[in-house]
N, C-alpha and C positions, 0 to 999 in steps of 0.2 A: 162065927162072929169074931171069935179071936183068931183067927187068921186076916181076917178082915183087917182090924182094926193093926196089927204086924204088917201086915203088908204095906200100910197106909205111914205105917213109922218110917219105915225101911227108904219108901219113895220120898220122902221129906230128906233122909239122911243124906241120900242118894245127892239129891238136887243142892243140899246145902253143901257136901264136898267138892259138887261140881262148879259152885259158885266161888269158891276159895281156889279150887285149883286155878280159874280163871286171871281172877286177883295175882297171882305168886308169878304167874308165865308174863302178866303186865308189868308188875314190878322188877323182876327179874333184864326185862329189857331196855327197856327206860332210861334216861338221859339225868341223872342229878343235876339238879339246880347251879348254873355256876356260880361259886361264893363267891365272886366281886359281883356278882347281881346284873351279869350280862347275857343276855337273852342269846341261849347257843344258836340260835335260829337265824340270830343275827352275824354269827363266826364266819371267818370265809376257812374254805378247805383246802388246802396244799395236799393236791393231786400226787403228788410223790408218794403221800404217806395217807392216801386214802384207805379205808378197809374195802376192797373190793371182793365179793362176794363172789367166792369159788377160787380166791388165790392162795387158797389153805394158811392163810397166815390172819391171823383174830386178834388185832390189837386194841379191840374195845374193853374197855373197865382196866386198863394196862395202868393210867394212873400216870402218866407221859405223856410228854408233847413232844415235840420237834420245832428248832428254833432257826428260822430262814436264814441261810448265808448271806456274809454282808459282803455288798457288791465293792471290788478291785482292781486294780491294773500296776502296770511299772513303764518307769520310760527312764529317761538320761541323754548324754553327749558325752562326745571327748572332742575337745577347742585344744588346737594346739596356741603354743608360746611362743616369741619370737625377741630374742635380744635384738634391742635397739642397735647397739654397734659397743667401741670401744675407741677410746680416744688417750691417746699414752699423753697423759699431763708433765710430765718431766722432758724437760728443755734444757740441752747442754751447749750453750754457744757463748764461747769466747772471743771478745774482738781485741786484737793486741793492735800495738802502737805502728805505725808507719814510720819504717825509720830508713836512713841510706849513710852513707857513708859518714855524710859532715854532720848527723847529729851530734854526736861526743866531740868533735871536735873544736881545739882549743886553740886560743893561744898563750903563751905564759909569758908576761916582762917583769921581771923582778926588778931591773932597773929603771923602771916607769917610765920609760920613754915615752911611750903614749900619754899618761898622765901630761909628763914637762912641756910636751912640745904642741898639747892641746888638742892630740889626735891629726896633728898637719898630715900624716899619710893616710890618713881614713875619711876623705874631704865627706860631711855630710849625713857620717856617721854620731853616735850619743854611745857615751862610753859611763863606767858606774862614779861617781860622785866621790870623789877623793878621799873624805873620812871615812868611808866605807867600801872603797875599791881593793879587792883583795890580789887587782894582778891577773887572775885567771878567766881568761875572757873567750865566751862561748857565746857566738851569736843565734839572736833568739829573733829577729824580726831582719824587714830589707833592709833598715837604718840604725839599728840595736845591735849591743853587744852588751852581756850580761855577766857578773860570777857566777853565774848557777844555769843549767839551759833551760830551756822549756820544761814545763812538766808532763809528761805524755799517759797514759792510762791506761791499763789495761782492763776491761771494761766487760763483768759479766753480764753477761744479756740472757741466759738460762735461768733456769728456777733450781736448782740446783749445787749446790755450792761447789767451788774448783779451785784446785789448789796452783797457785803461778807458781814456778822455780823461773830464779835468775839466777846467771853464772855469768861475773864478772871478774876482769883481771888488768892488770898493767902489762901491754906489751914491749918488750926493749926495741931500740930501733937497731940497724944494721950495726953499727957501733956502740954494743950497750956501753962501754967505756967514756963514750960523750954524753951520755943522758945526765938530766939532772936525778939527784938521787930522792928516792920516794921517802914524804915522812909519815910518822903515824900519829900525827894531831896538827891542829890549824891552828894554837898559838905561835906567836911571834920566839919560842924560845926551841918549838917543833918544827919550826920552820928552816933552822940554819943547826947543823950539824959541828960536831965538834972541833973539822978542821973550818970551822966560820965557811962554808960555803951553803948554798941557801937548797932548801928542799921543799919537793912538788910535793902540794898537798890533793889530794882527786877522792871524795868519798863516793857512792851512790847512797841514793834514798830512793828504797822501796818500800811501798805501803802506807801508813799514817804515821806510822813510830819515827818521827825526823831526830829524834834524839839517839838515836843507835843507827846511824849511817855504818854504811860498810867501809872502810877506809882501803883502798887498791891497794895491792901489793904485784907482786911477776907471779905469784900463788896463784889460781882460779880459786873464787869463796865462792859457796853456792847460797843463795838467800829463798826460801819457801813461805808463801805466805796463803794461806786459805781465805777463800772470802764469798761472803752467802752470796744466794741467788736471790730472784726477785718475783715478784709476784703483777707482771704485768703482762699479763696472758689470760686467754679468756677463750670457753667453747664457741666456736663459729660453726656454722652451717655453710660447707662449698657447693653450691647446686652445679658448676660445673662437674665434681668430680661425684657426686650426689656422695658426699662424705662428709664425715663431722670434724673437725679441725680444731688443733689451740693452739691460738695466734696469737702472736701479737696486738695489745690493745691499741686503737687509733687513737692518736692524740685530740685533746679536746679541740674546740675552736679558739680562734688565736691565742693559743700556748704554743708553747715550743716544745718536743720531743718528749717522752717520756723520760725516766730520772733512773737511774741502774747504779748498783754498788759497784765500787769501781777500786783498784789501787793504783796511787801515784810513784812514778818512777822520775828520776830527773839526776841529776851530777852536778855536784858543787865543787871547785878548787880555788885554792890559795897557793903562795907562792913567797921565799922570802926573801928580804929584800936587799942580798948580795950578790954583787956583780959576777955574771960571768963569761965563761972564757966566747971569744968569737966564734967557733966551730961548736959550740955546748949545741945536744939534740936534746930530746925527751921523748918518754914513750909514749907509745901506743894506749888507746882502751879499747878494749874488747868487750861485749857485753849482748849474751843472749838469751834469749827466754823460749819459756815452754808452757804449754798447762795442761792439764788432765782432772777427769773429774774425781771430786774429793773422795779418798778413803770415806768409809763407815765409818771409823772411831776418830777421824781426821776429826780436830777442834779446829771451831771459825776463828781463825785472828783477826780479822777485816771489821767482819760485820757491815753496818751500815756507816762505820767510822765517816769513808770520803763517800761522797755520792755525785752523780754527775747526770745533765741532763742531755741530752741529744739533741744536735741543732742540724738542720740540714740546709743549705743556704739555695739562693737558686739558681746555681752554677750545678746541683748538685752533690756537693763536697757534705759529711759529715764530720762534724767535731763536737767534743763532748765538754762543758761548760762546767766551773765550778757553781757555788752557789749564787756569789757575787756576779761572775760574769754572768751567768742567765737573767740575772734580775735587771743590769745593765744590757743585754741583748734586747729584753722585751722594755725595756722603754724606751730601744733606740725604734724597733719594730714600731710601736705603739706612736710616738713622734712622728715618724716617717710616713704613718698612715695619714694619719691626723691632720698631717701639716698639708696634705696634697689637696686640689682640688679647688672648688672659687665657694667662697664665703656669703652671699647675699643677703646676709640679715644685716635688719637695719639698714638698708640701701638699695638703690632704684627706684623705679618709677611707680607710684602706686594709682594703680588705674579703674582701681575698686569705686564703683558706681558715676564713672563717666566714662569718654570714648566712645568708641565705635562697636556696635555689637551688632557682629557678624557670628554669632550664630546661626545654622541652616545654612549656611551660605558659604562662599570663596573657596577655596580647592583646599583637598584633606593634605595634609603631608603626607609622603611616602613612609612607608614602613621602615623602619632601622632594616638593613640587611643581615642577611642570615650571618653572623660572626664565622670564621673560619677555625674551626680549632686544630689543636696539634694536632699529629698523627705520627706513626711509626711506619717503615716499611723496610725489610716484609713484617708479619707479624708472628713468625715462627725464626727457632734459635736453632740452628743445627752445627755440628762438627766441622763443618766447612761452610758455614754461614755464620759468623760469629757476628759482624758488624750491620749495626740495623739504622737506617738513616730516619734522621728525625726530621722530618713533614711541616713545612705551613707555620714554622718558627717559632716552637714551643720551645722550651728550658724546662730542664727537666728536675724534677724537684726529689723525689725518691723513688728508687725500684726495690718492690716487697716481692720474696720469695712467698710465693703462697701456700707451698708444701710444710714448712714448717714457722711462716710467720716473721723469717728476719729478714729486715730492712739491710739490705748490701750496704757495702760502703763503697765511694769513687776511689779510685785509685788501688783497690783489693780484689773483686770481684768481677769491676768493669772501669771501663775509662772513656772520657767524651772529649771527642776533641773535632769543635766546630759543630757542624751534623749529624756528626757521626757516633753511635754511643758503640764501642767495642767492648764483648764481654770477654774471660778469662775463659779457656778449654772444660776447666772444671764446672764451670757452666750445665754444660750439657753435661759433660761423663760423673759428676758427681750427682745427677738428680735423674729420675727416671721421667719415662714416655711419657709426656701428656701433662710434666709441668707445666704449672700457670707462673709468670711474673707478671706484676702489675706495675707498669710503667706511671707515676703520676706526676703532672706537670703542673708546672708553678699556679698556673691559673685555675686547677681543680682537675681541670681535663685526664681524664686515665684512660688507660691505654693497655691491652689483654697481650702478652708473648707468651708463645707454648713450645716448651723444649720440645722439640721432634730429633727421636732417631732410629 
């Protein structure tokens, strides 16, 4: 019986350990709840990092995750740069005076003959106004005769400031022994010498400063004067040359030339007023210039002191205006326009709502004809082709270098005479292959020349 009843323990025990082992192998494998309360069942699996079963490697209950790579790439360029160009803005161009032999020249009467006698040898001629005729007479026009000459200019046309030197002097003539003797001032007390015989008075005036004239002597004086550049240049685009360019600005519509710093050179004498011998000579003047561009430390003396405009007429010819004379230029221009042509207001026939109305009807008038304009020929400038005839009777108004923007000047560069425009050698050998000038004629028409050589 009590075996029985042990035995019956035993198989209870038995089955209740086996019921707990059962329990411990369930818990043991089992998935914990996941604490943000997401149903693992609902996780997706990153097969990389699966637990596959027989790959000897048990990362379950590890307590670790693995966090997916975040998806990348690279890219780039390399763009090249390309300077536009370059364009050298400094501009050195000087235009000096046109002068020949009879500019300086004079003549001297200390005995006023011309005065007394009314100018009877100079039939036609205007001589200077007796209170204020100093005797030394330099003619300045076809019909003038003046104390003082022309004033001539030498005239920067670069951006850059340049310095003139003159060197002037008194030349003796073949017998310095007969000249009149030179004085050094142009009162009446500098004017006659101790033994009472009369002396030549000759200063130059270069620049603005008229009060510090050079007074001649048989010495060479040298006179320097610095003077700014100007600012009338501007980047152009040449599609000929497909290059960029700084040119010369074009003048506005009816003005005249653009306006350049400039200095005034000219020569004043007097003379005094005792008689001399029959065989008396006088000297010579001599008087030359130069220029180059201004030192660095070089001071402007000039400045904007004189300024001058540029007129180009339509022969051609350039000359350079004071203030005064431009402002009379263009009113003479402006008149000239003005006054041309027929007037019809206020006058004729007004035939506003009667007559004949021939509308639709009677024969149209012919068209105006096609105008003929200038022309050049040939239209290329070579070393043995200097001379280029001018076409269908144009006048020529200005020729612009187009390499660097300056307007020539007649009589320096080129010269017209009739048809014919003939340029200087330097032409061609001072400017390279495939220059353009631009020929422009009075009535607008231009005209393309290409140094060839």
């Amino acid at each position: 019986m009590y075996n029985k009843k042990l035995k019956k323990l035993l198989a209870t025990l038995l089955a209740t350990a086996m019921v707990f082992g059962c329990c411990a192998t369930a818990f043991a494998s089992g998935t914990d709840p996941d604490p943000s309360g997401t149903d693992p069942s609902q996780q997706q699996s990153d097969p990389q990092n699966n637990n596959d079963s027989g790959s000897g490697t048990d990362n379950s209950g590890s307590g670790s995750s693995t966090t997916p790579a975040t998806p990348g790439g690279s890219g780039g360029a390399v763009s090249e740069g390309t300077p536009e160009g370059h364009v050298d803005k400094f501009v050195t161009t000087m235009v000096l005076p046109t002068v020949d032999a009879n500019t300086f020249k004079y003549i001297v009467d200390p005995e006023k003959l011309i005065e007394e006698t009314g100018g009877a040898k100079y039939t036609g001629m205007t001589f200077p106004a007796a209170a204020t005729d100093t005797h030394v007479y330099f003619k300045t026009g076809d019909t003038t005769y003046a104390n003082t000459t022309n004033t001539f200019y030498a005239v920067n046309k670069g951006t850059k400031p340049v310095t003139l030197t003159v060197k002037v002097k008194a030349v003796s003539s073949a017998d310095a022994s007969k000249d009149l003797g030179l004085a050094t001032g142009n009162t009446s007390a500098d004017l006659v010498d101790s033994a009472g015989k009369s002396l030549l008075y000759l200063a130059l005036n270069v620049g603005s400063d008229s009060a510090n004239k050079t007074v001649l002597t048989l010495a060479e004086q040298t006179v320097t004067k610095t003077i700014a550049g100007s600012a009338n240049y501007e980047t152009t685009y040449n599609s000929q040359t497909s290059k960029y360019e700084y040119t010369e600005k074009d003048k506005a519509e009816n003005t005249l030339g653009n306006s350049w710093n400039a200095i005034a050179i000219n020569l004043t004498g007097a003379v005094g007023d005792k008689s001399i011998a029959a065989d008396a000579t006088s000297p010579s003047v001599s008087v030359t210039w130069s220029w180059a561009e201004a030192a660095a430390d070089a001071t402007v003396t000039e400045g904007a002191a004189t300024t001058v405009t540029e007129y180009t007429d339509d022969t051609g010819a350039t000359s350079y205006l004071t203030a005064a004379e431009a402002t009379a230029k263009l009113a003479e221009l402006s008149s000239s326009s003005s006054g041309s042509g027929t007037d019809n207001s206020g006058s004729g026939t007004d035939n506003s709502g009667s007559g004949t109305d021939t509308s639709g009807s009677g024969t149209t008038p012919a068209p105006d004809p096609t105008p003929v304009l200038p022309d050049i020929s040939p239209n290329v400038l070579t070393a043995t082709g200097l001379n280029i005839t001018i076409q269908n009777g144009g006048t020529v108004s200005t020729i612009k270098n187009n390499s660097n923007g300056v307007t020539l000047t007649n009589g320096q560069q080129y010269s017209i005479s009739g048809t014919t425009i003939t340029f200087k050698p330097g032409m061609v050998s001072n400017n390279a292959n495939g220059t353009t000038l631009t020929i422009t004629f009075s009535d607008g028409t231009t005209r393309t020349l290409t140094v060839q050589k």
